[in-house]
Backbone bond lengths (Angstrom), bond angles and torsions (degrees), N, CA, C in turn:
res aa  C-N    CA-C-N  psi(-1)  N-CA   C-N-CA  omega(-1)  CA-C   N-CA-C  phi
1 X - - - 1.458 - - 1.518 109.40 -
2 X 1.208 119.74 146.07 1.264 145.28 156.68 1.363 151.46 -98.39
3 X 1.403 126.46 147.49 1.584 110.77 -177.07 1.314 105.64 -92.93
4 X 1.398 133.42 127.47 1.371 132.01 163.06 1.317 112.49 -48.83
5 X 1.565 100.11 128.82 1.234 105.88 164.13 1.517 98.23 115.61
6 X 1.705 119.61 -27.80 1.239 149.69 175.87 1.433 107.56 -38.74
7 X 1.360 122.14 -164.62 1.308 132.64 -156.47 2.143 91.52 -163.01
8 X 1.512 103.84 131.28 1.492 108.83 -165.94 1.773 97.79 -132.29
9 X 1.287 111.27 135.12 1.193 110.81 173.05 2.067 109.19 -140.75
10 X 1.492 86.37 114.63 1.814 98.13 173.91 1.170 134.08 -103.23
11 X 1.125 123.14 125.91 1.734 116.21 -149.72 1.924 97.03 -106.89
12 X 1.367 116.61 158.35 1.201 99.47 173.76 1.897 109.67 -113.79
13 X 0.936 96.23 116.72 1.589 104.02 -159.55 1.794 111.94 -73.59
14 X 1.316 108.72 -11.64 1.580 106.01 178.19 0.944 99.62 -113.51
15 X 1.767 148.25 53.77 1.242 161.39 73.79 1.708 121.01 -1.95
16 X 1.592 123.21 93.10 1.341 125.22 -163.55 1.323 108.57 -94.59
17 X 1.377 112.95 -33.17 1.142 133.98 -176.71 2.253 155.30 -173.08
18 X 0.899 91.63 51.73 1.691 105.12 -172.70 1.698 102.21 9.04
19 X 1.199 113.31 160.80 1.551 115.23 -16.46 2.043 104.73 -84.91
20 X 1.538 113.82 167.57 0.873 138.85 -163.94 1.608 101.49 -109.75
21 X 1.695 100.01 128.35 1.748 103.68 -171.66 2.282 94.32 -90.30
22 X 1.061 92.30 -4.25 1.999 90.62 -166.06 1.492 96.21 -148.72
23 X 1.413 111.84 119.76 1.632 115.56 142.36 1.397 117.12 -135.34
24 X 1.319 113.59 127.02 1.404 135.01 -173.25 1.690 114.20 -124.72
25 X 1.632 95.33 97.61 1.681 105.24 172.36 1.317 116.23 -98.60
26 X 1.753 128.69 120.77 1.235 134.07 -153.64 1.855 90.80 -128.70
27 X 1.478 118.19 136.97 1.462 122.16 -171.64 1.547 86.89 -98.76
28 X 1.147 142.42 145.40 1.720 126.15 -169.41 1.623 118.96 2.53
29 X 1.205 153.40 -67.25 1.691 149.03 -147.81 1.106 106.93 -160.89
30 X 1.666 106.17 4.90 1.683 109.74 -172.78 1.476 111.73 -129.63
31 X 1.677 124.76 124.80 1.080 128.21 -172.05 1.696 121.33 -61.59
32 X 1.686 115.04 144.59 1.422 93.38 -164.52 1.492 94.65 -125.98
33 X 1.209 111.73 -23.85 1.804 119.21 -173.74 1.667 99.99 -161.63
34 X 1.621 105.61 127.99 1.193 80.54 -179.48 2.232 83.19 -147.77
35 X 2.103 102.01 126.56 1.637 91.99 157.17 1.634 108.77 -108.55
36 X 0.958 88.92 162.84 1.359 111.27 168.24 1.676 116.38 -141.06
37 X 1.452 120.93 113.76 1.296 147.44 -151.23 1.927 102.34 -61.72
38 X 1.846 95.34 -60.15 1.337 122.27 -160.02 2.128 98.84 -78.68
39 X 1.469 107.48 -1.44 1.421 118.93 152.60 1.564 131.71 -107.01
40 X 1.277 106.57 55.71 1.310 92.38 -146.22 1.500 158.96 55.78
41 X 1.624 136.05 -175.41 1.660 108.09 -166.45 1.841 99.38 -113.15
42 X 1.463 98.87 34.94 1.650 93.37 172.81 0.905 116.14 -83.05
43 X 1.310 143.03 154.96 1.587 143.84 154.10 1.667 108.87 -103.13
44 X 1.545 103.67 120.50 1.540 106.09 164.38 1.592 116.98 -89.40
45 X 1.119 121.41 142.89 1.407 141.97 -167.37 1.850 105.28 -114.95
46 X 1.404 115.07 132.58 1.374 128.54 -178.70 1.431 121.33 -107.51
47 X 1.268 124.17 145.67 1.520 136.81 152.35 1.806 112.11 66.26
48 X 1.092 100.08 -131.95 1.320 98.67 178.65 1.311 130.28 -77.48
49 X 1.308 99.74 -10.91 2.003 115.29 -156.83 1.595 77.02 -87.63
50 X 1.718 134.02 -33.76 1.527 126.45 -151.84 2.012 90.83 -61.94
51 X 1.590 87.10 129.13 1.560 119.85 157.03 1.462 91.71 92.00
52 X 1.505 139.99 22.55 1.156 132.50 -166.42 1.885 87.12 -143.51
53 X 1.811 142.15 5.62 0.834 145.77 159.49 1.460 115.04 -127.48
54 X 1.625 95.04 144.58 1.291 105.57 155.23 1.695 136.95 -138.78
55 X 1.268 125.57 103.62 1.206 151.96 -178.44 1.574 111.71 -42.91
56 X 1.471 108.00 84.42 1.691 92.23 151.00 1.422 150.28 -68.33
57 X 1.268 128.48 125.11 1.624 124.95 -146.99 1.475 76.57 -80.96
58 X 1.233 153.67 -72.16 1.323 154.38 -71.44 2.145 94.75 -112.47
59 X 1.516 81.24 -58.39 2.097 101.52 -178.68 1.835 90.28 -104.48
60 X 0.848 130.73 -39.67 1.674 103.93 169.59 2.128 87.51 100.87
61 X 1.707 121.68 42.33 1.302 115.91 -170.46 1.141 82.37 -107.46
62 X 1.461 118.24 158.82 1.798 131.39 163.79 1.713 94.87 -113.14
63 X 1.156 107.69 129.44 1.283 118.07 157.95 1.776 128.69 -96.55
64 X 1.658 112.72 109.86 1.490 78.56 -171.32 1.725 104.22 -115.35
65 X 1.358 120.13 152.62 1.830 114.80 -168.31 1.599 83.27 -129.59
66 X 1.522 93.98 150.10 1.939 112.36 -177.45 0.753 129.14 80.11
67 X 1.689 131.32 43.11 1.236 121.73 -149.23 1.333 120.43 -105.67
68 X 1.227 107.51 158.14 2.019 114.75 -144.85 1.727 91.46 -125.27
69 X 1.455 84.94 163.67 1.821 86.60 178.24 1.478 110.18 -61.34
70 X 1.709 107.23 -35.61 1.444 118.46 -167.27 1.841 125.23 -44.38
71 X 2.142 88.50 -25.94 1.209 90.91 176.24 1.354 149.81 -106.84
72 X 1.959 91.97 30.68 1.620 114.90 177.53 1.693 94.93 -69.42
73 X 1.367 90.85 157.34 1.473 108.62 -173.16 1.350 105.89 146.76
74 X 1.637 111.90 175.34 1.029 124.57 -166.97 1.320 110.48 -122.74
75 X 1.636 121.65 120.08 1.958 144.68 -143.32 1.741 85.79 -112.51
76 X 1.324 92.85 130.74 1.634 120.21 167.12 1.405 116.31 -141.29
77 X 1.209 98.87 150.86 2.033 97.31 177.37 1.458 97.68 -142.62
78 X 1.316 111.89 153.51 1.450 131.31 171.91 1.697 105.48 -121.58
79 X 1.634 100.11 116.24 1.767 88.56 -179.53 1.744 95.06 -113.15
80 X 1.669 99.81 141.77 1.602 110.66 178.77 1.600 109.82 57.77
81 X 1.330 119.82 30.02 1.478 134.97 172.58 1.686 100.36 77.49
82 X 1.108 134.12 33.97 1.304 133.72 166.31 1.637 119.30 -107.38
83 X 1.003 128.64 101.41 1.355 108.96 179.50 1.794 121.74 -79.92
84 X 1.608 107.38 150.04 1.605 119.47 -152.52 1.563 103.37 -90.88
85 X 1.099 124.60 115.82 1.582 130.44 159.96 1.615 116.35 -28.06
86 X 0.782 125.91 -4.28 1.500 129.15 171.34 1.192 119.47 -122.26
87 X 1.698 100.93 131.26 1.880 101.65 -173.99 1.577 107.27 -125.17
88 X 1.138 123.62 151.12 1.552 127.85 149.46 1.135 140.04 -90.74
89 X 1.617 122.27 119.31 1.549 116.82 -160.16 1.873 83.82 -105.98
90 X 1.539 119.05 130.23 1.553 115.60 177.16 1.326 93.14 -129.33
91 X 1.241 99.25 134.49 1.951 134.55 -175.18 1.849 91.93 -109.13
92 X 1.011 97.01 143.75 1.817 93.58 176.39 1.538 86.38 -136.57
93 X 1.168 100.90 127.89 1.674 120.98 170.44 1.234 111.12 -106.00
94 X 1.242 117.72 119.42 2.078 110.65 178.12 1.972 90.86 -82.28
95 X 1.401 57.11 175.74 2.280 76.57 -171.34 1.151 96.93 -71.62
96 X 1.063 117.17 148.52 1.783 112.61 140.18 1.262 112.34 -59.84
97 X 1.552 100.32 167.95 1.434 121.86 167.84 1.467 126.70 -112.16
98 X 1.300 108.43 148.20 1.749 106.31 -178.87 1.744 107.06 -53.39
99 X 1.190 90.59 127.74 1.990 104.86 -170.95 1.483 86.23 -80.71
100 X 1.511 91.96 176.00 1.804 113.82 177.21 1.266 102.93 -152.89
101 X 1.237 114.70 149.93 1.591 121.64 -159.73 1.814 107.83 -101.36
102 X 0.833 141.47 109.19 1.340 134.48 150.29 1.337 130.81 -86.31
103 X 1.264 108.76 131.16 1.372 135.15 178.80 1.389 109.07 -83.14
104 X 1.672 119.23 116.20 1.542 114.53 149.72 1.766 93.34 -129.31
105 X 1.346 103.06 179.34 1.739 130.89 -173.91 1.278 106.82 -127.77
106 X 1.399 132.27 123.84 1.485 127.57 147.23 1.754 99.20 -152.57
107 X 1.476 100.16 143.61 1.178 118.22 175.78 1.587 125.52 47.58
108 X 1.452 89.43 53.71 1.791 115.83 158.71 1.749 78.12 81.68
109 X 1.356 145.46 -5.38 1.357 136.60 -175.38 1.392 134.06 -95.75
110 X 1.438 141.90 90.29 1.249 110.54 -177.67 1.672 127.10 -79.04
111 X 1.638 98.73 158.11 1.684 90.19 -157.80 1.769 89.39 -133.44
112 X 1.823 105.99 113.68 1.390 123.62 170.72 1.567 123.97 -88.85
113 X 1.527 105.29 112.84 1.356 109.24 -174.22 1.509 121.88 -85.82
114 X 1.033 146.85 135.48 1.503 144.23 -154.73 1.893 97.63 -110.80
115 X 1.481 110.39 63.47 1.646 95.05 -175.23 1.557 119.99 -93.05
116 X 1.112 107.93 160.42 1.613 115.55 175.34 1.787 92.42 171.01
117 X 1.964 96.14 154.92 1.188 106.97 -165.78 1.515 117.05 -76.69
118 X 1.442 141.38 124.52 1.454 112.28 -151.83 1.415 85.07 -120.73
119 X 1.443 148.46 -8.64 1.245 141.93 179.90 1.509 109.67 -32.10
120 X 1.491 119.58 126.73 1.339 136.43 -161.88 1.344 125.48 41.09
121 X 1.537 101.11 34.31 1.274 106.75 -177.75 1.588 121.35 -129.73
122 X 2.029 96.30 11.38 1.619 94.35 -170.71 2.016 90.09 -99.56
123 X 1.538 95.27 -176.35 1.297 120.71 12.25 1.696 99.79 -89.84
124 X 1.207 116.15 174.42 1.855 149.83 -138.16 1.033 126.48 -166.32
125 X 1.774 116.77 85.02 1.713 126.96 -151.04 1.800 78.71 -101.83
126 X 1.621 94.27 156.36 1.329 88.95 161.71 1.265 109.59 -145.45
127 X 1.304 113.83 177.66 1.561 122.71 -150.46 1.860 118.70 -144.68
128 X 1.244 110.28 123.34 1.385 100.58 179.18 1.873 110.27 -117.77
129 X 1.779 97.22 149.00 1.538 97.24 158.01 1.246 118.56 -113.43
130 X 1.546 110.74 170.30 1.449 92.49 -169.91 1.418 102.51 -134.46
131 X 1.560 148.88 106.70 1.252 142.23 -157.27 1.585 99.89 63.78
132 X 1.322 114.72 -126.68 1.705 133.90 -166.36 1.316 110.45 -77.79
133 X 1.765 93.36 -36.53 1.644 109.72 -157.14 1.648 127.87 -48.55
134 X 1.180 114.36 170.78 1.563 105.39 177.77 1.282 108.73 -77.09
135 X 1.819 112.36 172.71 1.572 125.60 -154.18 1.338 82.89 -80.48
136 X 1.640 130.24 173.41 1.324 138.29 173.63 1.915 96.30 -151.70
137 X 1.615 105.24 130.93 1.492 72.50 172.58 1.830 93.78 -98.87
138 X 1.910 78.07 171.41 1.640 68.62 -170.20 2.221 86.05 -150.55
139 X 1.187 105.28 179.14 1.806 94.47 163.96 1.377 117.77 -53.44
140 X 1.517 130.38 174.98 0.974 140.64 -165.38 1.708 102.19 -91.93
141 X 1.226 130.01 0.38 1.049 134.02 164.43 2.039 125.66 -136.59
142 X 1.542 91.83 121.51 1.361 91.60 -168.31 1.803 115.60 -132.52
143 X 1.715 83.91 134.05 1.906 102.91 -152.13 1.514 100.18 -73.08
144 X 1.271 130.73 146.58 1.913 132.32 -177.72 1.780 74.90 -125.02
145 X 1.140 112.28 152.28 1.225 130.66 149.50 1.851 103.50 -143.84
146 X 1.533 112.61 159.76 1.510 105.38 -166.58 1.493 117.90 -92.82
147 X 1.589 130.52 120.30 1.247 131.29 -168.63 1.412 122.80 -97.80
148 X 1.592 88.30 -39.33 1.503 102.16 -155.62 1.879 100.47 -124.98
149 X 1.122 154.90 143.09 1.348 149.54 133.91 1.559 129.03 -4.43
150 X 1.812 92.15 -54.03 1.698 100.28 168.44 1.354 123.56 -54.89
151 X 1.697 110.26 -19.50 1.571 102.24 -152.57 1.607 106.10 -79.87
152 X 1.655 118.99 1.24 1.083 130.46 167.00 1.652 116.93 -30.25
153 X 1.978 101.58 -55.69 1.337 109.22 -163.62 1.872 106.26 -99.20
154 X 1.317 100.49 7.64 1.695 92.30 -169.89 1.667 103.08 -82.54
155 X 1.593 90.09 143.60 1.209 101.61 173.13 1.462 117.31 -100.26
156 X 1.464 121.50 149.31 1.560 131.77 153.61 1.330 142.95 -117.95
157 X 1.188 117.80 138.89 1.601 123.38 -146.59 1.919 98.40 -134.09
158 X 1.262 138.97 136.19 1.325 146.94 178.89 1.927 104.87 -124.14
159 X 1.113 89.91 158.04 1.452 93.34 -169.75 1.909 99.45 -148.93
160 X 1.261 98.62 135.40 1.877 109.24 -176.42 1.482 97.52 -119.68
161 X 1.880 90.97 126.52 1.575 91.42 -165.81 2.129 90.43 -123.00
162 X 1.008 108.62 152.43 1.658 97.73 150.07 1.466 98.58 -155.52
163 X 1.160 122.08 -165.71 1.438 139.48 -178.05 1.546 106.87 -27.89
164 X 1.182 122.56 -78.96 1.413 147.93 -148.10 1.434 112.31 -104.11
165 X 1.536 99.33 5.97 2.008 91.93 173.06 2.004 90.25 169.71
166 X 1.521 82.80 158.44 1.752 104.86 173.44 1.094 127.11 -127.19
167 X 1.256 151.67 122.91 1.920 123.61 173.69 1.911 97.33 -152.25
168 X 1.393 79.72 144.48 1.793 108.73 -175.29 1.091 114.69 -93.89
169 X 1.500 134.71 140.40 1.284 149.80 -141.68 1.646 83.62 -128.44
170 X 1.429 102.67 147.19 1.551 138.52 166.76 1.571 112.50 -39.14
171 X 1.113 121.15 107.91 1.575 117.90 177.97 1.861 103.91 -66.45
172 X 1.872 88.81 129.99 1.453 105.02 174.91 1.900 94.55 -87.69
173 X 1.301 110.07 -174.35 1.380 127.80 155.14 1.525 102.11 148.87
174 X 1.898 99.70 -168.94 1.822 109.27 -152.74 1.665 107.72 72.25
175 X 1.192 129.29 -10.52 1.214 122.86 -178.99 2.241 125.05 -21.04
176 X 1.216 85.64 -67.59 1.733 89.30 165.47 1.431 114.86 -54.15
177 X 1.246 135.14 -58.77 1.540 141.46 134.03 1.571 110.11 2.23
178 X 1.218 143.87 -44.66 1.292 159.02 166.31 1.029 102.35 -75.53
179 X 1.366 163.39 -22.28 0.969 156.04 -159.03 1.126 109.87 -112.82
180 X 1.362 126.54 -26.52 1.411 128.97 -162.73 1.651 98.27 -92.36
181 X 1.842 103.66 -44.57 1.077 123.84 145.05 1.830 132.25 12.33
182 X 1.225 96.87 -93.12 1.425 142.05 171.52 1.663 103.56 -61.80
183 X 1.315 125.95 -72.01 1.526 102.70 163.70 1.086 140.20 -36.75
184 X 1.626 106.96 -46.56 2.064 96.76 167.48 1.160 94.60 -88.75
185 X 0.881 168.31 -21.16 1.532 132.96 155.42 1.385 110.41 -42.37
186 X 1.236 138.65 -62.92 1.030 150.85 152.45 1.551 103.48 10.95
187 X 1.719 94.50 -94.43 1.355 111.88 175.91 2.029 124.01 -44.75
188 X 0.842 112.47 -25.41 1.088 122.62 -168.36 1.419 106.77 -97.40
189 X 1.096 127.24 -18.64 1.752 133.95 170.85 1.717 95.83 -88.05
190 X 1.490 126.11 -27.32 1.121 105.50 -177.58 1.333 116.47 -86.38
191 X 1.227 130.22 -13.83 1.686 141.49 178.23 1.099 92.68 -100.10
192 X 1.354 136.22 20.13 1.471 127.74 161.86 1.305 121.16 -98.58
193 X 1.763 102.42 -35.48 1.538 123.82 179.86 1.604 90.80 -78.26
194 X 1.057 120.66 -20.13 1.776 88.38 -161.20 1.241 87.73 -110.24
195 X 1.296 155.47 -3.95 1.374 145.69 128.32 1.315 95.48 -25.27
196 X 1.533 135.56 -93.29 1.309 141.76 -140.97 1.170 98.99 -68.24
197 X 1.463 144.87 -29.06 1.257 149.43 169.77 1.772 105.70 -51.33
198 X 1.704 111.67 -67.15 0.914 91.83 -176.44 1.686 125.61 -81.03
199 X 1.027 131.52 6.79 1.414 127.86 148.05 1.347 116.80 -65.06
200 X 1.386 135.54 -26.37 1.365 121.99 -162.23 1.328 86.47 -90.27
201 X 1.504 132.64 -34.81 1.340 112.06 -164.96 1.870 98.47 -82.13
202 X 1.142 123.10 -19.46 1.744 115.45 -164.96 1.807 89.05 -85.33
203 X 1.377 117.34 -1.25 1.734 97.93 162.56 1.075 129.36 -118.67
204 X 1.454 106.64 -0.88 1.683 138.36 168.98 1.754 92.62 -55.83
205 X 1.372 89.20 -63.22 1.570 119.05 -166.48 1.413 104.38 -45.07
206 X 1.325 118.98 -82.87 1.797 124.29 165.57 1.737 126.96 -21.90
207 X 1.191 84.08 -42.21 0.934 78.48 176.78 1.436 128.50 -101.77
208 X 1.035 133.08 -10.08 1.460 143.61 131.81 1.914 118.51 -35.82
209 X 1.133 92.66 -46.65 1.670 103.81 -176.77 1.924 109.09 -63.23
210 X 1.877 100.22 -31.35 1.552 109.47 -156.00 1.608 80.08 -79.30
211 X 1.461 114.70 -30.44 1.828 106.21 -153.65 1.512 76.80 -63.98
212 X 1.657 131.69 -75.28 1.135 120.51 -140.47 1.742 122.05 -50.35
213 X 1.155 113.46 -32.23 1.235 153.22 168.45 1.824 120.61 -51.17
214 X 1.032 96.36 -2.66 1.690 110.56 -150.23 1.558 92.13 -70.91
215 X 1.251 126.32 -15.10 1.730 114.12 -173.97 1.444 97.62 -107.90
216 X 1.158 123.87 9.63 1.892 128.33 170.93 1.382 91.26 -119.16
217 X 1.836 92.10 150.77 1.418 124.18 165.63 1.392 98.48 -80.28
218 X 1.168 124.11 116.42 1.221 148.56 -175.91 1.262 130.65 -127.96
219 X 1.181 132.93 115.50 1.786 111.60 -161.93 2.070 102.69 -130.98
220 X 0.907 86.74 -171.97 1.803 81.89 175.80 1.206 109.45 -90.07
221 X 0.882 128.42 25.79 1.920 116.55 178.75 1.997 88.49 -124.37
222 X 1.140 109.70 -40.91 1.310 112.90 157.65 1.681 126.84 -32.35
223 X 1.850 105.62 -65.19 1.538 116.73 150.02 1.349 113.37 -26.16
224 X 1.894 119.26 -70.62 0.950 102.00 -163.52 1.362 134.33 -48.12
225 X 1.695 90.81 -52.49 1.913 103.60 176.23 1.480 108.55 -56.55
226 X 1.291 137.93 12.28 1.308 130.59 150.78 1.247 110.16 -95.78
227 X 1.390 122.57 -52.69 0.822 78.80 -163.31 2.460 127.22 -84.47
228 X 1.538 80.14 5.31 1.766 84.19 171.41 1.436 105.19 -64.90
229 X 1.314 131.53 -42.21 1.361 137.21 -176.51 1.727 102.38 -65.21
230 X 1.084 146.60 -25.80 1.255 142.98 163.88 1.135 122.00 -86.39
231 X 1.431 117.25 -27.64 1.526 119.39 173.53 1.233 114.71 -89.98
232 X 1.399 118.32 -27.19 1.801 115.73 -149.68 1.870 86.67 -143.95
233 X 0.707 135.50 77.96 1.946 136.87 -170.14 1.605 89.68 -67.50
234 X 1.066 116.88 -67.55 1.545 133.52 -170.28 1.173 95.61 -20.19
235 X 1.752 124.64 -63.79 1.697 136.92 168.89 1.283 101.41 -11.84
236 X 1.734 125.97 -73.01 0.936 127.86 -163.79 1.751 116.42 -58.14
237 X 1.788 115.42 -38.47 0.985 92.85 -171.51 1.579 112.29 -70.36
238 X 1.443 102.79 -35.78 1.794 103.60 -162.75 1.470 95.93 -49.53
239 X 1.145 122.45 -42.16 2.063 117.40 -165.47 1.521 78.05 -57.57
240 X 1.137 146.34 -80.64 1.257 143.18 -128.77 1.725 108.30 -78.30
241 X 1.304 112.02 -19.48 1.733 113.86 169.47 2.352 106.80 -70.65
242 X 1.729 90.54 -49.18 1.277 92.88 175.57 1.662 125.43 -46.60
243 X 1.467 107.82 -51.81 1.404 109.29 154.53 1.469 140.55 -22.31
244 X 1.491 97.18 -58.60 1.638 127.40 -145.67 2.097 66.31 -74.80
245 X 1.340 107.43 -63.98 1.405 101.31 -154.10 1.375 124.29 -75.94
246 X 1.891 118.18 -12.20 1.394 114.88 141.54 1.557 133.74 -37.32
247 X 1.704 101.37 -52.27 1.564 100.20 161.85 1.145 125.76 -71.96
248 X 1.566 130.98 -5.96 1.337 100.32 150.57 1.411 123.35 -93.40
249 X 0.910 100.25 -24.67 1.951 89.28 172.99 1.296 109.62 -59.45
250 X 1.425 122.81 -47.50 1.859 126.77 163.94 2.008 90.80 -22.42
251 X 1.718 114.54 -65.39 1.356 107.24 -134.01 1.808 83.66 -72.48
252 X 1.459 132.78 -63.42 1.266 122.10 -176.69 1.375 115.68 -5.42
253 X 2.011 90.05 -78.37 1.403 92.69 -155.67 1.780 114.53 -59.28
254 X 1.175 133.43 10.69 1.512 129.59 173.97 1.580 113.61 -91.82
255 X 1.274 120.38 -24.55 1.447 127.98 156.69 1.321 111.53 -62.71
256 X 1.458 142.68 -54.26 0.874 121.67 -161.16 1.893 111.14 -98.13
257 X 1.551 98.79 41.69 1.390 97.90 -173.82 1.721 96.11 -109.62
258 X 1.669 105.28 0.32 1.386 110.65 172.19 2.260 104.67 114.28
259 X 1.087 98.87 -19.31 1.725 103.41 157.97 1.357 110.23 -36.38
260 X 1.403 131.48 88.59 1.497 110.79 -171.00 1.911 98.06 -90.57
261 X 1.506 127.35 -11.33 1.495 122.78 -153.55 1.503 97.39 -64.69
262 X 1.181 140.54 -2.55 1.277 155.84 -152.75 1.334 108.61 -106.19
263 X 1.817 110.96 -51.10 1.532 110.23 177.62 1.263 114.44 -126.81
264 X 1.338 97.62 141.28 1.830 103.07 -168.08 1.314 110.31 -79.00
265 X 1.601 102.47 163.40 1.485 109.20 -177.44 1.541 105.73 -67.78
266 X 2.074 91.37 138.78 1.508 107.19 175.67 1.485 110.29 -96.43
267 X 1.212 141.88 -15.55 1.141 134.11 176.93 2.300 109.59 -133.58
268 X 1.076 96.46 126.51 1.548 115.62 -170.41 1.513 98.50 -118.41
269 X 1.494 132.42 18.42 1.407 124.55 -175.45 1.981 125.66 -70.43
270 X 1.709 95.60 -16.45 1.652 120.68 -173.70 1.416 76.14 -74.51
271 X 1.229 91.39 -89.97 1.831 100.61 -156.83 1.843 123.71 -9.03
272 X 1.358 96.04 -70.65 1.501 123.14 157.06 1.434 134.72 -19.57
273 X 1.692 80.52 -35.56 1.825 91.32 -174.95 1.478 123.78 -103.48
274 X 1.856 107.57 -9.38 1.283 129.55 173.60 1.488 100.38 -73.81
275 X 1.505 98.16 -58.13 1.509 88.57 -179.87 1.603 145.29 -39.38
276 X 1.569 79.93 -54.81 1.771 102.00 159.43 1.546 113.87 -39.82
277 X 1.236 104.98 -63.47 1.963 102.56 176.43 1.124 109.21 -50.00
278 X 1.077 123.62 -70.65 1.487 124.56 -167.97 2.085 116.97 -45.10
279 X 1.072 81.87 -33.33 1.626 91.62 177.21 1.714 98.43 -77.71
280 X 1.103 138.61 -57.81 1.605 138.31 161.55 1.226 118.79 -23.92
281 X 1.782 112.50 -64.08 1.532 117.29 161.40 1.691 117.43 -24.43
282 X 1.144 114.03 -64.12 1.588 132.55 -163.12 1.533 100.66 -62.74
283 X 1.537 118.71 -52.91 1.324 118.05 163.76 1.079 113.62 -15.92
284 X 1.222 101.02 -103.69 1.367 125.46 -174.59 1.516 119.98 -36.73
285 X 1.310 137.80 -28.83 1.160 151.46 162.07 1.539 88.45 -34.22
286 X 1.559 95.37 -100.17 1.881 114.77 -172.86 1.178 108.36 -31.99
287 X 1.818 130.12 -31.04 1.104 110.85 -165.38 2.161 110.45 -85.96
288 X 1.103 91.75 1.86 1.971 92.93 -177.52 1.216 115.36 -94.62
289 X 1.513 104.60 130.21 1.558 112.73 166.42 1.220 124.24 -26.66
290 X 1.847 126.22 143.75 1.448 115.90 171.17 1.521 104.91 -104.72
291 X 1.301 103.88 144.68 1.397 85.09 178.94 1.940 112.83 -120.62
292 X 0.969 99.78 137.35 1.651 105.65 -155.00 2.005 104.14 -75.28
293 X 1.517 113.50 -1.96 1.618 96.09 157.05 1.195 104.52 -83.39
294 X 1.250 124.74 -23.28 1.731 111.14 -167.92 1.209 112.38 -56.11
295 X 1.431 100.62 -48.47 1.575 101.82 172.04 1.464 144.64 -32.56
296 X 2.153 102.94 -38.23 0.579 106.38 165.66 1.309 128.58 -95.98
């Protein structure tokens, strides 16, 4: 096997001794390089392999550079019209490529994908590390769920190996860290929409209220007090208790600025007591002898 793109060299092993009057390299039934001595010392070259081989007259080796899937198959040579007991069957494997890890989540699990394009490149085992630890191969996809606190900071790294080449992918990690992540974000896009929600409707609103409104001076502070009086009534009463009880403190404080027509008399004890005499006076009158010289 081979790496595409590689470099191939075929020797012809029932070669006894140079120089050689015939070499004939055939890829299965199809000619690939062929000299012939008693035609001169050119070598003609065939098909697809032409300008991608080169034929030594001397050892009878084919060299082949660039190599394509096209040119698996099975290599024979005939030297001096004899054909050689030994054949080559060539598999061309392209390299892998540096993988990349994808991250998805379902069911409390995260699940790491080991991708890269592997077409003509299997077969293609793959392999994960996990933090420090040693490589493990394992499937091309491998599940984390959270055990430990640490696993916050562990990192993971996958690696695509086959025959003819290996290469290691970019360590992910913080994974749980993302998650916690992603919830306030979460949260925070949703108190964002319903912010913007409720503004679009409180100018939807206004302005619906101004159309109906259109023969009143109406202003937005106006809006508001509607709309507190439709949403919040209670609003309305408390303003209207605050009132009620400004005017009475208004009415107090005017009594005690000396206005007495307002409050009636608290003490009547004078009055009361004139009377009393005067009623004593009269007594005593009726109660004295008359005496009949006075009269005269």
């Amino acid at each position: 096997m081979k790496n595409g793109g590689g470099t191939l060299e075929l020797k012809a092993d029932c070669v006894t001794k140079p120089p050689q009057s015939s070499i004939l390299w055939r890829l299965k039934n199809n000619k690939v390089a062929d000299f012939d001595k008693d035609f001169g010392t050119d070598i003609t070259y065939y098909g697809d392999l032409k300008g991608r081989t080169t034929l030594n007259t001397t050892t009878g080796e084919l060299r082949i550079t660039g190599l394509k899937k096209s040119d698996e198959g099975v290599y024979s040579v005939d030297i001096d019209s004899k054909p050689c007991e030994k054949t080559y069957t060539l598999s061309v494997i392209k390299a892998v490529p540096k993988p990349v890890i994808s991250v998805s989540y379902e069911d409390q699990t995260y699940i790491l994908t080991c991708n890269g394009d592997t077409a003509d490149a299997e077969p293609v085992t793959y392999w994960w590390k996990v933090g420090e630890g040693n490589w493990e191969k394992v499937e091309k996809t491998l599940k984390v769920t959270k055990s430990k606190p640490t696993q916050n900071n562990t990192k993971y790294t996958c690696k695509l190996k086959n025959i003819v080449s290996e290469k290691e992918s970019e360590a992910v990690g913080n994974l749980f860290e993302q998650e916690s992540s992603s919830a306030t974000l979460g949260v925070t896009i949703f108190f964002f929409i319903i912010i913007i929600a409720a503004i679009v409707a409180f100018v939807i609103g206004y302005f619906v209220w101004k159309k109906k409104a259109a023969n009143q001076k109406k202003s937005l502070k106006d809006f508001c007090l509607f709309l507190r009086d439709k949403c919040c009534p209670c609003a309305e009463t408390t303003a209207n208790n605050q009132t009620f009880r400004a005017q009475e403190s208004d009415y107090v404080n005017v009594g005690d600025n000396g206005d007495d027509s307002h409050n009636p008399p608290t003490n009547t004890g004078t009055t009361a007591g004139a009377k009393n005499d005067n009623k004593s006076a009269e007594d005593q009158e009726l109660k004295s002898p008359t005496n009949p010289d006075d009269s005269k």
